[in-house]
DRENTORKOL-3810 file (N, C-alpha, C; in nm, 4 decimals):
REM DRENTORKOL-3810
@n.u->5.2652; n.v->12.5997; n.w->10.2513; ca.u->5.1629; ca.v->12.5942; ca.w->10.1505; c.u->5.2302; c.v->12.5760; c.w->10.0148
@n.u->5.1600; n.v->12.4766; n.w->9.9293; ca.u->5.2276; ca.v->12.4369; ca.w->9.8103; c.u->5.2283; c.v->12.5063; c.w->9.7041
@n.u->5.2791; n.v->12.5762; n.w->9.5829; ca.u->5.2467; ca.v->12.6551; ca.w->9.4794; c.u->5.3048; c.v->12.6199; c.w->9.3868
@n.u->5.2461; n.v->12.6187; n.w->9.2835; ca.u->5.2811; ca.v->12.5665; ca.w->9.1367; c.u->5.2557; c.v->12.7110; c.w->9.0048
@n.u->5.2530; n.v->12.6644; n.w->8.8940; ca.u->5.2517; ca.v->12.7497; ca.w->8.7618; c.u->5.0945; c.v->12.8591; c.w->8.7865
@n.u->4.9986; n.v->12.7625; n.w->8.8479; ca.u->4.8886; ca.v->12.8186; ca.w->8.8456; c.u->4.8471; c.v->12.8680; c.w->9.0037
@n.u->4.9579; n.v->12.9173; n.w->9.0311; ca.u->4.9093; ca.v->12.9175; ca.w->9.2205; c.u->4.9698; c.v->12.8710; c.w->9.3039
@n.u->4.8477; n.v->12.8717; n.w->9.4336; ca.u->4.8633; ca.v->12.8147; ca.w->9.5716; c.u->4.7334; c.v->12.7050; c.w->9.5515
@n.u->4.8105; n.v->12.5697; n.w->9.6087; ca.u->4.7378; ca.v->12.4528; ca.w->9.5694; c.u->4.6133; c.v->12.4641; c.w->9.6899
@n.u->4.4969; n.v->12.4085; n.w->9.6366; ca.u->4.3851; ca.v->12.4294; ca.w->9.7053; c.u->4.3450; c.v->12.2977; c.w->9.7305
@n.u->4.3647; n.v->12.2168; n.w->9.8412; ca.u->4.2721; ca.v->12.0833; ca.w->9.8439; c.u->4.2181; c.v->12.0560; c.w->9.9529
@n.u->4.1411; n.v->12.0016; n.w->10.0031; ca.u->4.0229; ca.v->11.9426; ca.w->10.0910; c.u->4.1032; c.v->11.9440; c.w->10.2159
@n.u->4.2315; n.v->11.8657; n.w->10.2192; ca.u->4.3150; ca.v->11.8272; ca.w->10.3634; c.u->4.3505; c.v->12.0149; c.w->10.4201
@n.u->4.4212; n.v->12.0594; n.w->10.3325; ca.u->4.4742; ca.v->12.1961; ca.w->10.3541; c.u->4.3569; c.v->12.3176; c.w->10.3671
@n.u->4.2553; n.v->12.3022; n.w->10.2721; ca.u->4.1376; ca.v->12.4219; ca.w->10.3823; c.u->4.0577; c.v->12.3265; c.w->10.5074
@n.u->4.1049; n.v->12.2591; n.w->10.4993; ca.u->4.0012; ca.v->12.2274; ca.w->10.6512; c.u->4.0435; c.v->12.2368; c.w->10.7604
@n.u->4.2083; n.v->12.3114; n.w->10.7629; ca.u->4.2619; ca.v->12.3514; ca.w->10.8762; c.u->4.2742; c.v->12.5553; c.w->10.8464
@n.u->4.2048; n.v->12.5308; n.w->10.7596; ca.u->4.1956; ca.v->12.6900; ca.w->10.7113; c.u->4.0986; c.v->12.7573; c.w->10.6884
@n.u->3.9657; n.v->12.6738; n.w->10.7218; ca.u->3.8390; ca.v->12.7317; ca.w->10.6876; c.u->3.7769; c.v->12.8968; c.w->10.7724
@n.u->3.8306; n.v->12.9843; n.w->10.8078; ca.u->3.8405; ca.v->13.0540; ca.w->10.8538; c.u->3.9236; c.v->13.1988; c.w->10.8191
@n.u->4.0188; n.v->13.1496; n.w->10.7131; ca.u->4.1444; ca.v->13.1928; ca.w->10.6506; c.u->4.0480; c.v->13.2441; c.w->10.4725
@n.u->4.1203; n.v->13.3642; n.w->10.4412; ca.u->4.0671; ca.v->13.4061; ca.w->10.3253; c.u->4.1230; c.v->13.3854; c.w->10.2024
@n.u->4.0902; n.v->13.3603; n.w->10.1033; ca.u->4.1869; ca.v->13.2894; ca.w->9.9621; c.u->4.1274; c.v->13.4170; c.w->9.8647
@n.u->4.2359; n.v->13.4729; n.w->9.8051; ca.u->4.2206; ca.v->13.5421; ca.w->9.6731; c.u->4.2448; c.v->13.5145; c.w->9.5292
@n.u->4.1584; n.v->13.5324; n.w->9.4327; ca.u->4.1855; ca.v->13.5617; ca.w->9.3153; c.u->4.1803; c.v->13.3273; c.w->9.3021
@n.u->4.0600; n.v->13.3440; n.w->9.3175; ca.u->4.0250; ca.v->13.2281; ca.w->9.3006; c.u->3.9954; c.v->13.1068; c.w->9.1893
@n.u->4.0549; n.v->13.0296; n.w->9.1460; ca.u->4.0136; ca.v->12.9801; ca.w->8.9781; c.u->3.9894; c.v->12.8141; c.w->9.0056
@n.u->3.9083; n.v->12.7569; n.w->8.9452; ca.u->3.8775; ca.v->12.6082; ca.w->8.9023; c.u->3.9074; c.v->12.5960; c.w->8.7921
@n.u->4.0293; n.v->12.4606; n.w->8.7623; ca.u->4.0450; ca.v->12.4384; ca.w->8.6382; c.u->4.0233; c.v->12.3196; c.w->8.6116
@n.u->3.9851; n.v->12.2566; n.w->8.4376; ca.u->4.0088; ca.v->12.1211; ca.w->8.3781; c.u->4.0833; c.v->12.0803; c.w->8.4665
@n.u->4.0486; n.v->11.9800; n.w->8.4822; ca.u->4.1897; ca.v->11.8394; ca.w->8.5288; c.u->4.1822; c.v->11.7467; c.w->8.3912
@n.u->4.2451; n.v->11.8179; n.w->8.3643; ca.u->4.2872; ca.v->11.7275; ca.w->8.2100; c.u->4.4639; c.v->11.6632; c.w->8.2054
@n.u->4.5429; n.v->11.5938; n.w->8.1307; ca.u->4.6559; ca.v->11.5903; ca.w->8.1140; c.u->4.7255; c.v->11.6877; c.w->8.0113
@n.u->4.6251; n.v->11.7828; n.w->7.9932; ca.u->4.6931; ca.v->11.8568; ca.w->7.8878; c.u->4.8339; c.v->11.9181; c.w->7.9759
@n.u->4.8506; n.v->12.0442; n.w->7.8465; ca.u->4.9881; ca.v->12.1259; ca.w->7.9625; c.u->4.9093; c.v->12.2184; c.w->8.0202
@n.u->4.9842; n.v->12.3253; n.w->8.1146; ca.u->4.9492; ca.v->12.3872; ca.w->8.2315; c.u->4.8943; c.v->12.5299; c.w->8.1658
@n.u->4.9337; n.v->12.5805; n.w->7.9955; ca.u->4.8809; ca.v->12.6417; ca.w->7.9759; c.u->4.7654; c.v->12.6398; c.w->7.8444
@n.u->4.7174; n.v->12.5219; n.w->7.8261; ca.u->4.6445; ca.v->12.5074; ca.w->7.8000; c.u->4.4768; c.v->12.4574; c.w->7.8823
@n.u->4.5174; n.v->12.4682; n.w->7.9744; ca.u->4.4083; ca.v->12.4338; ca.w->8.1157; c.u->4.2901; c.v->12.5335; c.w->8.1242
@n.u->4.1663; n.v->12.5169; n.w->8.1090; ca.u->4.0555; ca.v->12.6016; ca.w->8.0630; c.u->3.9720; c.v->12.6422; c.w->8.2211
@n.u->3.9764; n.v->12.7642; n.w->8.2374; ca.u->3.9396; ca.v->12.7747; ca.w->8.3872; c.u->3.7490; c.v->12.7665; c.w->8.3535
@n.u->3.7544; n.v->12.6713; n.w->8.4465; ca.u->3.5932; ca.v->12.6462; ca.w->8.4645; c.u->3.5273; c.v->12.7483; c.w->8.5444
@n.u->3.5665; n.v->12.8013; n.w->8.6687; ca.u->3.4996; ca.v->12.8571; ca.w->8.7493; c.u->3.6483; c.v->13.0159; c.w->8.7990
@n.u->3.5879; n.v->13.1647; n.w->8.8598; ca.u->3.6770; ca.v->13.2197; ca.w->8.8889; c.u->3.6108; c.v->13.3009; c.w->9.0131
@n.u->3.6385; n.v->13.3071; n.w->9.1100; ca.u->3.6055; ca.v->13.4160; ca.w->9.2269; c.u->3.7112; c.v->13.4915; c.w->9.3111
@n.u->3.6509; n.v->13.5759; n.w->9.3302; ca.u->3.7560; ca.v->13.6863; ca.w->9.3538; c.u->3.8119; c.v->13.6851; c.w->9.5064
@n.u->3.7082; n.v->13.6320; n.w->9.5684; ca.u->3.7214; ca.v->13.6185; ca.w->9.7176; c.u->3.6601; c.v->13.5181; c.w->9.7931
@n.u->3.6857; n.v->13.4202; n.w->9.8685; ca.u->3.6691; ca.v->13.3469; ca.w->9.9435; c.u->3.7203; c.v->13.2839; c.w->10.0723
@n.u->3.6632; n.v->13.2001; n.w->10.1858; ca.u->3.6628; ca.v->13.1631; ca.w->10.2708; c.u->3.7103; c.v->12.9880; c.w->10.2542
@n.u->3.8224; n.v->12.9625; n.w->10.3495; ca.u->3.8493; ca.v->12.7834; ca.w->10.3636; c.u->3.6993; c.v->12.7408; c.w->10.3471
@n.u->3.6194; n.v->12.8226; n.w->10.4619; ca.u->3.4966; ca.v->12.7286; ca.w->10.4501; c.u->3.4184; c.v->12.7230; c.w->10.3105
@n.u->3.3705; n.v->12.8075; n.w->10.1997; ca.u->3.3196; ca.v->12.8148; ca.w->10.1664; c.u->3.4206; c.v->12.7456; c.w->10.0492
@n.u->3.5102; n.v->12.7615; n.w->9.9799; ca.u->3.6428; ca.v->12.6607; ca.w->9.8989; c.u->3.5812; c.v->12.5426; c.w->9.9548
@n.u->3.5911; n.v->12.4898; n.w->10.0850; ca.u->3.5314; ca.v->12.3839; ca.w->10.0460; c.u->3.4041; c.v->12.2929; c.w->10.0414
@n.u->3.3276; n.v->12.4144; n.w->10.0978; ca.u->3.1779; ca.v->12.3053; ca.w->10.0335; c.u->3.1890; c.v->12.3016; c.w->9.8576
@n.u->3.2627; n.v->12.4366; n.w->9.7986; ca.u->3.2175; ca.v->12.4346; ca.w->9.6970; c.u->3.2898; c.v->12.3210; c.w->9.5779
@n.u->3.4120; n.v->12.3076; n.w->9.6673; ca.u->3.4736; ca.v->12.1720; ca.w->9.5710; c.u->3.4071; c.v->12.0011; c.w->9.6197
@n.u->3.3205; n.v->12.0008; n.w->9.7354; ca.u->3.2787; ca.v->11.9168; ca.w->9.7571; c.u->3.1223; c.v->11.9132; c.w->9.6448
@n.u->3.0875; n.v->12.0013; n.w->9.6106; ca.u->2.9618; ca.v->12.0078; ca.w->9.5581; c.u->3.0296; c.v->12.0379; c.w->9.3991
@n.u->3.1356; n.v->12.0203; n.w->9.3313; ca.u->3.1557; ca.v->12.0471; ca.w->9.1743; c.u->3.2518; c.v->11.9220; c.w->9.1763
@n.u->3.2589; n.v->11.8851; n.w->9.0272; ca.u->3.3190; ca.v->11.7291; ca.w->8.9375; c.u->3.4865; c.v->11.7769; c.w->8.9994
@n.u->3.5614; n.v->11.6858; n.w->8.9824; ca.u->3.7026; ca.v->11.6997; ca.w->8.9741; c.u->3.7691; c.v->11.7989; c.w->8.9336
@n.u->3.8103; n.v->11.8927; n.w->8.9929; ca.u->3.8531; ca.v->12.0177; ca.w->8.9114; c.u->3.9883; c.v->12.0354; c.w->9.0079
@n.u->4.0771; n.v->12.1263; n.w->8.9516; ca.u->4.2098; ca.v->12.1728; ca.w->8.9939; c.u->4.1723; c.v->12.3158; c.w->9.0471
@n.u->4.2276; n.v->12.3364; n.w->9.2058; ca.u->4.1416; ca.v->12.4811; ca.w->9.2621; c.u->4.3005; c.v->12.5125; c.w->9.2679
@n.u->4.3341; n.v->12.6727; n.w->9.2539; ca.u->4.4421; ca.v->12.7691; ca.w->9.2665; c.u->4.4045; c.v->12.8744; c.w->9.3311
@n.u->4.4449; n.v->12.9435; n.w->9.3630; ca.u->4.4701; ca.v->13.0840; ca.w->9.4395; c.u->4.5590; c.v->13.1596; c.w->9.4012
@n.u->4.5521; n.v->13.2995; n.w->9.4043; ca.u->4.6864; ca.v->13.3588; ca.w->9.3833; c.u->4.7529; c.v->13.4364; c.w->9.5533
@n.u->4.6345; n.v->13.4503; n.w->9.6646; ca.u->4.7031; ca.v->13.5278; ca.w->9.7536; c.u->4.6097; c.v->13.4527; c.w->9.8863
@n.u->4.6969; n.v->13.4077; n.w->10.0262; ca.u->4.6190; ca.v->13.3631; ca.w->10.1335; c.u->4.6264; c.v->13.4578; c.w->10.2646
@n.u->4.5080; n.v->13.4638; n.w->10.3075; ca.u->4.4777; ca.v->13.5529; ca.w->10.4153; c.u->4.4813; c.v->13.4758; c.w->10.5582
@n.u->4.6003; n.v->13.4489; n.w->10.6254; ca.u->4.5516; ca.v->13.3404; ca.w->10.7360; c.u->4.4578; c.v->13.4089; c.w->10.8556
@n.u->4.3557; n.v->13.3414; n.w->10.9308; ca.u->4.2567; ca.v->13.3811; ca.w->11.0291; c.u->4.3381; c.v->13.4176; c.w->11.1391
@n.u->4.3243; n.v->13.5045; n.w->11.2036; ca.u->4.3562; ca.v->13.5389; ca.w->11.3545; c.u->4.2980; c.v->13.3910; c.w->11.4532
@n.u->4.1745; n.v->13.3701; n.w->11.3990; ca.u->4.1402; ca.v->13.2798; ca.w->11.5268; c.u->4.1894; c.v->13.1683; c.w->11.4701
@n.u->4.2213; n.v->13.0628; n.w->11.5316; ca.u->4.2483; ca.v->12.8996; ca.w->11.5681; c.u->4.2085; c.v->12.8157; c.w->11.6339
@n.u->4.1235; n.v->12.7246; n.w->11.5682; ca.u->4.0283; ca.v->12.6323; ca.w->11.6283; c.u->4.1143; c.v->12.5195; c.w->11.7158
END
């Protein structure tokens, strides 16, 4: 799993083998070219599901999703 300044990278390919798996300390940011600390968090949740990460980036504009902590699922589809 990939991690950068703001996290554990969150994208469409990587929860859809994780939708089952729990993500903490959740943030949506600008996708702007600014720098990394000037990046304005749009959205923040405290707890979530692969599945639910990703309807919800399928249903919001272009945004940069982070995490700070991953819970992998016992089960495996």
């Amino acid at each position: 799993m990939e991690r950068d300044d703001l996290g554990i990278c969150l994208n469409k390919e990587m929860l859809s083998n994780q939708l089952c798996s729990t993500f903490t300390h959740v943030r949506a940011y600008e996708d702007t070219d600014t720098c990394v600390d000037e990046m304005l968090v749009m959205f923040s949740f405290p707890q979530m599901s692969g599945q639910e990460l990703l309807n919800t980036m399928k249903s919001t504009k272009k945004l940069v999703w982070r995490a700070d902590y991953f819970c992998p699922s016992d089960y495996h589809f």
